[in-house]
VOPAGU-2260 file (C-alpha; in pm, 1 decimal, decimal comma):
REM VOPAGU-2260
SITE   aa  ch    i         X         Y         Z
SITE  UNK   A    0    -250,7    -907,9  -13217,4
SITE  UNK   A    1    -391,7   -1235,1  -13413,4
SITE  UNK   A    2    -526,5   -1547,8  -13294,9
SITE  UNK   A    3    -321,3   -1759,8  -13097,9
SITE  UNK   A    4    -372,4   -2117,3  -13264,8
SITE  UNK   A    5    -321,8   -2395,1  -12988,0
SITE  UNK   A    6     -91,8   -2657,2  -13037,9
SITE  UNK   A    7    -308,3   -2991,4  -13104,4
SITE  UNK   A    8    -100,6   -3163,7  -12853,1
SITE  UNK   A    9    -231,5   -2853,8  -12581,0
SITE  UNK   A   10    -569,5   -2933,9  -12648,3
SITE  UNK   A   11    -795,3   -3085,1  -12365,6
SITE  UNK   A   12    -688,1   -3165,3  -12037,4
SITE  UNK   A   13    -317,8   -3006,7  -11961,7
SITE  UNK   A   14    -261,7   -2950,7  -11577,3
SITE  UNK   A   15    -364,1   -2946,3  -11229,6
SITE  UNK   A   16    -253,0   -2706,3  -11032,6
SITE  UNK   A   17    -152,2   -2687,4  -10688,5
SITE  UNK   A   18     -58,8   -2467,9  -10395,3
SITE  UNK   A   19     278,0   -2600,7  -10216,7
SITE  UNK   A   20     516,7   -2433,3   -9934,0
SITE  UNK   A   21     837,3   -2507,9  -10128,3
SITE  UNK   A   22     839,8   -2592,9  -10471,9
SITE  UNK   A   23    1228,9   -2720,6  -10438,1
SITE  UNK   A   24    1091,5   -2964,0  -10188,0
SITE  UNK   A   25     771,9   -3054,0  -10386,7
SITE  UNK   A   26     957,3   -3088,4  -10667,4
SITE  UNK   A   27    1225,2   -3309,8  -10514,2
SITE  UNK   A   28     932,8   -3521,4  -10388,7
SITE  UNK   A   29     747,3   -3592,8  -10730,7
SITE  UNK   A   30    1116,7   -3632,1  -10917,6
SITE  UNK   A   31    1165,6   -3891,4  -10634,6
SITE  UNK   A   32     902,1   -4083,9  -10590,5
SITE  UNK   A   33     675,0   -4015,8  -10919,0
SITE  UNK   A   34     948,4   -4009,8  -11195,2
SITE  UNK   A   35     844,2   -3636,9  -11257,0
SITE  UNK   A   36    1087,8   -3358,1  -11341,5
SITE  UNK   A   37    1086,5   -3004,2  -11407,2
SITE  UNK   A   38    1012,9   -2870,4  -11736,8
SITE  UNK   A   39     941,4   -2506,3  -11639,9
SITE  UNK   A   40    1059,8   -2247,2  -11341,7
SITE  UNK   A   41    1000,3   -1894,1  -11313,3
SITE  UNK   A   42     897,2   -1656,9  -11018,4
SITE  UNK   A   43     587,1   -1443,5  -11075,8
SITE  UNK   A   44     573,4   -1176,8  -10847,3
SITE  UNK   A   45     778,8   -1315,0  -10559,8
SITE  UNK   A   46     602,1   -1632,4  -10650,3
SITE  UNK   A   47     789,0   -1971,3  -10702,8
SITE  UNK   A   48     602,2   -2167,5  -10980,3
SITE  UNK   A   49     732,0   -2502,4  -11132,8
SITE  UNK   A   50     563,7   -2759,5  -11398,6
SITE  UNK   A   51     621,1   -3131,1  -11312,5
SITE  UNK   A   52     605,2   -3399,2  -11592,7
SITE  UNK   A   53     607,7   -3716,8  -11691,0
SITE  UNK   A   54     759,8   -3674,0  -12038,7
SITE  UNK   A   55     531,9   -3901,4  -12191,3
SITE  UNK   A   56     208,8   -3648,5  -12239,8
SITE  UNK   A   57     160,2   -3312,4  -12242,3
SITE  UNK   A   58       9,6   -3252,8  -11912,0
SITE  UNK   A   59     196,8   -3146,9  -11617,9
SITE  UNK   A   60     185,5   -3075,2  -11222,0
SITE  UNK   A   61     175,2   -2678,2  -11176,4
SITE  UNK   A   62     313,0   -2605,0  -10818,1
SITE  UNK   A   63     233,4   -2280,3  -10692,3
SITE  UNK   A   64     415,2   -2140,3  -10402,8
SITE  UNK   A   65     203,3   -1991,8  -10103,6
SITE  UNK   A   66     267,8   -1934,8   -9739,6
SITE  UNK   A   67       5,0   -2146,7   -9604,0
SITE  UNK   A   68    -140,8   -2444,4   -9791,1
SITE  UNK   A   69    -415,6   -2671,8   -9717,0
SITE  UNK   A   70    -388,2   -2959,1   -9906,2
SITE  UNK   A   71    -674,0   -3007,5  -10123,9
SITE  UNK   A   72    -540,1   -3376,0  -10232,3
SITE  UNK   A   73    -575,7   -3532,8   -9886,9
SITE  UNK   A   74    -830,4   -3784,7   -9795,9
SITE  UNK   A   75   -1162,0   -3850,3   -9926,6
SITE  UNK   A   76   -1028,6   -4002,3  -10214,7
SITE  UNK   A   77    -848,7   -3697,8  -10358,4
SITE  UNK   A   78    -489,3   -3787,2  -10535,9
SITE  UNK   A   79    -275,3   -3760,3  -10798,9
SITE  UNK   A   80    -230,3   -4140,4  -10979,2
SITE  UNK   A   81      94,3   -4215,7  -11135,9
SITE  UNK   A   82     146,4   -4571,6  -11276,8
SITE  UNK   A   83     435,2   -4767,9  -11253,8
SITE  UNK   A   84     597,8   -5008,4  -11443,2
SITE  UNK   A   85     491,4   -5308,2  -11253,6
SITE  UNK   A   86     464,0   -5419,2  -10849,7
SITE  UNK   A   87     850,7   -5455,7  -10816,3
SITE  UNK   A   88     853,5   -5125,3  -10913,9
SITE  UNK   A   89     602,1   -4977,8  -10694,2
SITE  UNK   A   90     731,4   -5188,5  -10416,6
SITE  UNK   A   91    1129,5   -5001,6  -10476,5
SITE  UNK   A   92     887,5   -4651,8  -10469,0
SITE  UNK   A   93     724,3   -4744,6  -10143,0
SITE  UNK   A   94     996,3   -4883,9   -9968,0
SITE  UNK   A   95    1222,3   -4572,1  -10054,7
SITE  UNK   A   96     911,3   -4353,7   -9910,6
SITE  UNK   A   97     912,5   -4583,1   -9589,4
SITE  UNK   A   98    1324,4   -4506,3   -9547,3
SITE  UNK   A   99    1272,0   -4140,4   -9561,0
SITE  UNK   A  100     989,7   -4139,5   -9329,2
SITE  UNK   A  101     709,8   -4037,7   -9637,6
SITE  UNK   A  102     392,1   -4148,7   -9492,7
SITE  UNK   A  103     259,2   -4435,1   -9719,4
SITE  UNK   A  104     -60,8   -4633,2   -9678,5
SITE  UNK   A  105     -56,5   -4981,0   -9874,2
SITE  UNK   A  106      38,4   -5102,4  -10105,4
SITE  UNK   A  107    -271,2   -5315,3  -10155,9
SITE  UNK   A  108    -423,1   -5503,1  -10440,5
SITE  UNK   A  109    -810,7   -5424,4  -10523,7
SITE  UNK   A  110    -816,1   -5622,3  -10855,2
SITE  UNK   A  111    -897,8   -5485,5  -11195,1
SITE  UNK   A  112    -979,5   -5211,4  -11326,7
SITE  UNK   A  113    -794,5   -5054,3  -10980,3
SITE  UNK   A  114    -505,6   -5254,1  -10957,5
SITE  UNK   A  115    -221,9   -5262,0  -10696,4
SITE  UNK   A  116    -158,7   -4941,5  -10528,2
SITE  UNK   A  117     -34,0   -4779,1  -10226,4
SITE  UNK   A  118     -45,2   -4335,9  -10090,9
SITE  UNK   A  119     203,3   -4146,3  -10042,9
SITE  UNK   A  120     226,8   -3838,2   -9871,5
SITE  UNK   A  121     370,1   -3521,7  -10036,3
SITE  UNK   A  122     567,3   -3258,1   -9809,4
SITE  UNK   A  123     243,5   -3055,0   -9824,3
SITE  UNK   A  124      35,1   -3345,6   -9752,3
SITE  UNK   A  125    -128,6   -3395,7  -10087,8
SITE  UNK   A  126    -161,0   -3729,8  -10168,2
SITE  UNK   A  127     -24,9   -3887,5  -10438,9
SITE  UNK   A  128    -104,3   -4274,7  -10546,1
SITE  UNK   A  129      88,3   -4522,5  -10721,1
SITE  UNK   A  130     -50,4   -4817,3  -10890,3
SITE  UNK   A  131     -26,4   -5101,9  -11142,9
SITE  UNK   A  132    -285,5   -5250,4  -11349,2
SITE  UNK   A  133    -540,6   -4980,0  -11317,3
SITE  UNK   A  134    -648,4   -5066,4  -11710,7
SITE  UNK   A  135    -681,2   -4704,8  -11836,2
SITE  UNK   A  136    -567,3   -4727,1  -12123,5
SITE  UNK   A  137    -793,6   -5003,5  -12182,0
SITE  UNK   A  138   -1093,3   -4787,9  -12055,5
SITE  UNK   A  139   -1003,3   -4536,8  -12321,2
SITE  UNK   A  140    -990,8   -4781,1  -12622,9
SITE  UNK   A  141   -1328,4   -4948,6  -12524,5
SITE  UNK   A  142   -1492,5   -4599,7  -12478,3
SITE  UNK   A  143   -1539,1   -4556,8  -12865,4
């Protein structure tokens, strides 16, 4: 067998992965609420498994299933970030959370570089964080 040659676009940071109950539910969750979608399914072993993704880079969300989860993302500052496309935006996201009964802290506005943002509560109570205005991209172009 040769060398397997990376894509470019696969090199550096790619995933996070993360142990969920159900990834139908986790999945509906991110689609819903994060603008992610599936990209990948399979079962390993008995094992649900599903990649989540934006679309827009090559990194994605694995979801892993497992009987018994304890959320890793939960407190203490630990989240996924997703930004949105502006505060009436986030505000739709939040308020649709709020309907459904998705526990949400915020939204709240901290000022540059962290923006307006509010939590969200996944199914397995990771936490997941949307904002506007967080200047990352910024960050990145300044960081030469």
């Amino acid at each position: 067998m040769g060398e397997h040659i990376s894509d470019p676009a696969d090199v550096g940071l790619t995933h996070i992965a993360l142990p969920v109950r159900d990834v139908n539910a986790t999945a509906a969750f991110y689609g819903r609420f994060a603008g992610l979608r599936v990209v990948h399914r399979r079962v390993d072993v008995g094992t649900g498994v599903v990649w989540l993704a934006d679309g827009v880079r090559p990194f994605v969300i694995v979801c892993i299933e497992h009987p018994e989860v304890s959320p890793q993302l939960n407190g203490n500052y630990a989240h996924i970030g997703v930004g949105c496309r502006d505060r009436s935006d986030l505000d739709a996201r939040v308020a649709d959370a709020r309907r459904v009964e998705v526990p949400v802290s915020g939204p709240q506005d901290s000022g540059p570089p962290i923006g307006y943002w509010a939590i969200l509560t996944d199914p397995d109570g990771h936490q997941l964080e949307l904002s506007v205005g967080q200047e990352i991209s910024k960050a990145l172009a300044s960081a030469d």
